[in-house]
N, C-alpha and C positions, 0 to 999 in steps of 0.2 A: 738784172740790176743788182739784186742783192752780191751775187757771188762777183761784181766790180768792185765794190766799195766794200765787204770785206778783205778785200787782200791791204787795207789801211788799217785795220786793227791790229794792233799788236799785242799779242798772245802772251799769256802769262811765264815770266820766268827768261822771256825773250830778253836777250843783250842787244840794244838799240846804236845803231848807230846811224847820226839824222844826215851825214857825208855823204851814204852812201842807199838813201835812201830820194827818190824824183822828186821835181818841186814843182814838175806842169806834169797835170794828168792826162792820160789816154784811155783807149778803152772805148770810147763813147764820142762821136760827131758832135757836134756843137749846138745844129739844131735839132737832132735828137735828144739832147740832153736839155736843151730850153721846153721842148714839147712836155717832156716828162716833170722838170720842176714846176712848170706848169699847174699839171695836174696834182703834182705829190703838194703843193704852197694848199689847196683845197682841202685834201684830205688830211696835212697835216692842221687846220683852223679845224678841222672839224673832230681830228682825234682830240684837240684838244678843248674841245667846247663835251667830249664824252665824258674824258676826266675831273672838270670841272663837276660834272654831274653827277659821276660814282661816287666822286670824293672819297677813293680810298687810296690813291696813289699821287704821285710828287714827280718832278723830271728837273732835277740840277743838271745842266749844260754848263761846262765848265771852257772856256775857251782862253787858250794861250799862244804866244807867237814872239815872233822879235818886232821891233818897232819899227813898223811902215805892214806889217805881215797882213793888213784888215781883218781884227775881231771884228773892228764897228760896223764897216761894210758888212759883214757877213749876219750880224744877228741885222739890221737894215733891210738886209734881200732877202733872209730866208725866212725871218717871223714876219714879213708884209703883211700877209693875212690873217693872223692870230689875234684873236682879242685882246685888246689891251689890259683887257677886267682880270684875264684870267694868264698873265704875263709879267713877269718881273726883270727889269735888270740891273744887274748892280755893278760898279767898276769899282774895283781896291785899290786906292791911294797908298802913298804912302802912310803907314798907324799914326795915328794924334798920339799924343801921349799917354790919354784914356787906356787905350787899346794895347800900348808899349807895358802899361804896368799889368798887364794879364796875359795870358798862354798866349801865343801866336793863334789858336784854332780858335779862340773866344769872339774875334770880332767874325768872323764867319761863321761859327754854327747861327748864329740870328738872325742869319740874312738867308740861311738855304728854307726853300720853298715849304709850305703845308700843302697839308692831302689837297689837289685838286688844281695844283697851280706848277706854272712851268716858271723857272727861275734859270736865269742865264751871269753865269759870274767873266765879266769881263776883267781878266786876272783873275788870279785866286790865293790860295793857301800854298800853292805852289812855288809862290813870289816866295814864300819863307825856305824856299830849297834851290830857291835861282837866285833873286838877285841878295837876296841874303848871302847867301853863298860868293858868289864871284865878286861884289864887293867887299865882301868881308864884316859884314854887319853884325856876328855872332860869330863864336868861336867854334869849329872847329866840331868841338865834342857836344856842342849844342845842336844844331842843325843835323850835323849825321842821324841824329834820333829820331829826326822828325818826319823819315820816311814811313817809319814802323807807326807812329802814332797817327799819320796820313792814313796808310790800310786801315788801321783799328778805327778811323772818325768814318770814314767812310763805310766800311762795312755796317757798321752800325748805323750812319741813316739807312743804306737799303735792307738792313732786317726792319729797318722803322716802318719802308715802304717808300723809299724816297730811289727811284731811277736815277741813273748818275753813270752819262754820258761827255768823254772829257776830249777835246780835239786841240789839235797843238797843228796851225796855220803852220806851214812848212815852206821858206821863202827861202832863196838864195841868199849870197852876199852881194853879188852883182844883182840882183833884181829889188836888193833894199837902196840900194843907192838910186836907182833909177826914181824910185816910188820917192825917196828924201829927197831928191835936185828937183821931184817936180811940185813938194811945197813951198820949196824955195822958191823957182820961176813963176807959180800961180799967185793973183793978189787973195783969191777966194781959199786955197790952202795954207798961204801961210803961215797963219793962224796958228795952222797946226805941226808948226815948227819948233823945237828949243835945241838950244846948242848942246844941250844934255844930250840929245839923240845921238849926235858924232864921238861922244865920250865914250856912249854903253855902244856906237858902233867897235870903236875898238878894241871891246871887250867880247865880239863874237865868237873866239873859238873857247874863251871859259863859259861863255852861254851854253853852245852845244857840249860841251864836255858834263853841264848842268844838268841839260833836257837829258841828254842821253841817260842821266843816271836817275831821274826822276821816274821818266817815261820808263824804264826797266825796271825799277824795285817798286812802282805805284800802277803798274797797268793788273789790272785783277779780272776775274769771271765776274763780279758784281760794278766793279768799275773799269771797264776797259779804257785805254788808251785809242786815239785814233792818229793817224801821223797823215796829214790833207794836202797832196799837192796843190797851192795855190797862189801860184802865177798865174794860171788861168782864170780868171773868178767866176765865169762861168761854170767849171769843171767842179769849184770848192765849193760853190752852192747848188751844185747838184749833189753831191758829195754828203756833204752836210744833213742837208735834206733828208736823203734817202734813208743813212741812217736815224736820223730821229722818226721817221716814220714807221719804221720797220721795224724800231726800240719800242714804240707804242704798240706797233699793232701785235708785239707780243706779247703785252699786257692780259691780251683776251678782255679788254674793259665793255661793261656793258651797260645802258640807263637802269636807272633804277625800278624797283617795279613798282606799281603805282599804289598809293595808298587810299584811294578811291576808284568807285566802278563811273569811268566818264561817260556811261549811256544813261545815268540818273542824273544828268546834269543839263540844261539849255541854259544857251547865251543870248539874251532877249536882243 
């Protein structure tokens, strides 16, 4: 399992380019790979009901895509069995004003997770190096910097103790249209419609011209990048999955030990 879903990270110093990279997974049958999310949805509620209880470590899940790509589906399926208590998720808007008169990293350090808790950023800080970017929202000599202050924020939560697992949903341009014509045609998806979406469609290949540079100058040994074929979504929540679990179980986390002898004890 492990040596499938590694060949999705991508290695430090790697030149990314997401053209030439698949957007449906293989590897793995379909119902072998439900048998296994299966089991890993268990052990990943349980790795993290461990953590919760060391309380000496953190797991920022970072998830980005293009629009129709499913973050939401995907923390939906694969956190189903994780406790609510000990689970965070937060989606980045566009900055209030608040936020505009301070660093771009200020309204996100406050939201990434303490010792014991899993936090999931739907969007992130990366918006200040995509859509900043390919809209034009900052100049130029601003944003180029903010790869380099990206490595330095992040290495510094994971010397804090904070795990920091980052996946970029990997969709087609034909497989987003299909996903956008069917909020159109559905009354139940609609909703999840704005005409904005066909604007930032057209803006696809400065998106990837984006991600690629992101994914290349911000993929690290402490924060790796993951690049998730997922048109399949069974494939991307197995995917997903497997690494967060595999991310934990090499924490080596253990309970704590106990600060009383429990055979001096009855419960009437």
């Amino acid at each position: 399992m492990k040596h499938l879903v590694d060949r999705h990270r991508i290695k430090p110093k790697s030149r990314v380019d997401l053209n030439k990279i698949p957007t449906r997974g293989d590897g793995i049958d379909k119902d072998k790979a439900h048998h296994q999310l299966q089991k890993m949805a268990k052990e990943l509620a349980d790795l993290q009901e461990l953590m919760y209880a060391e309380n000496k470590h953190a797991l920022l899940i970072v998830l980005q895509a293009m629009d129709a790509g499913g973050k939401d589906s995907t923390i939906r399926e694969v956190l189903s069995q994780v406790n609510p208590q000990g689970c965070r998720v937060h989606s980045f808007k566009g900055p209030s004003s608040l936020e505009r008169s301070h660093d771009f990293l200020w309204r996100i350090h406050k939201e990434t997770p303490e010792r014991g808790m899993i936090c999931v950023f739907n969007r992130s800080h990366y918006e200040d190096v995509g859509i900043v970017r390919v809209k034009e929202l900052a100049p130029d000599v601003v944003w180029k910097k903010r790869y380099d202050h990206i490595n330095a924020f992040e290495k510094m939560l994971s010397d804090e103790g904070t795990t920091i697992v980052k996946f970029f949903l990997h969709i087609s341009k034909d497989y987003q249209k299909l996903r956008l014509q069917r909020r159109l045609d559905r009354a139940d998806k609609l909703w999840k419609f704005s005409p904005d979406d066909l604007a930032e469609r057209g803006r696809w290949d400065a998106y990837m011209k984006a991600y690629n540079e992101a994914i290349s100058r911000c993929t690290t040994k402490d924060a790796p990048w993951y690049v998730i074929p997922s048109e399949r979504r069974w494939y991307r929540d197995w995917a997903v999955t497997s690494v967060l679990v595999n991310t934990l179980r090499g924490l080596k986390m253990k309970y704590p030990e106990p600060t009383i002898d429990p055979t001096k004890f009855t419960v009437e």
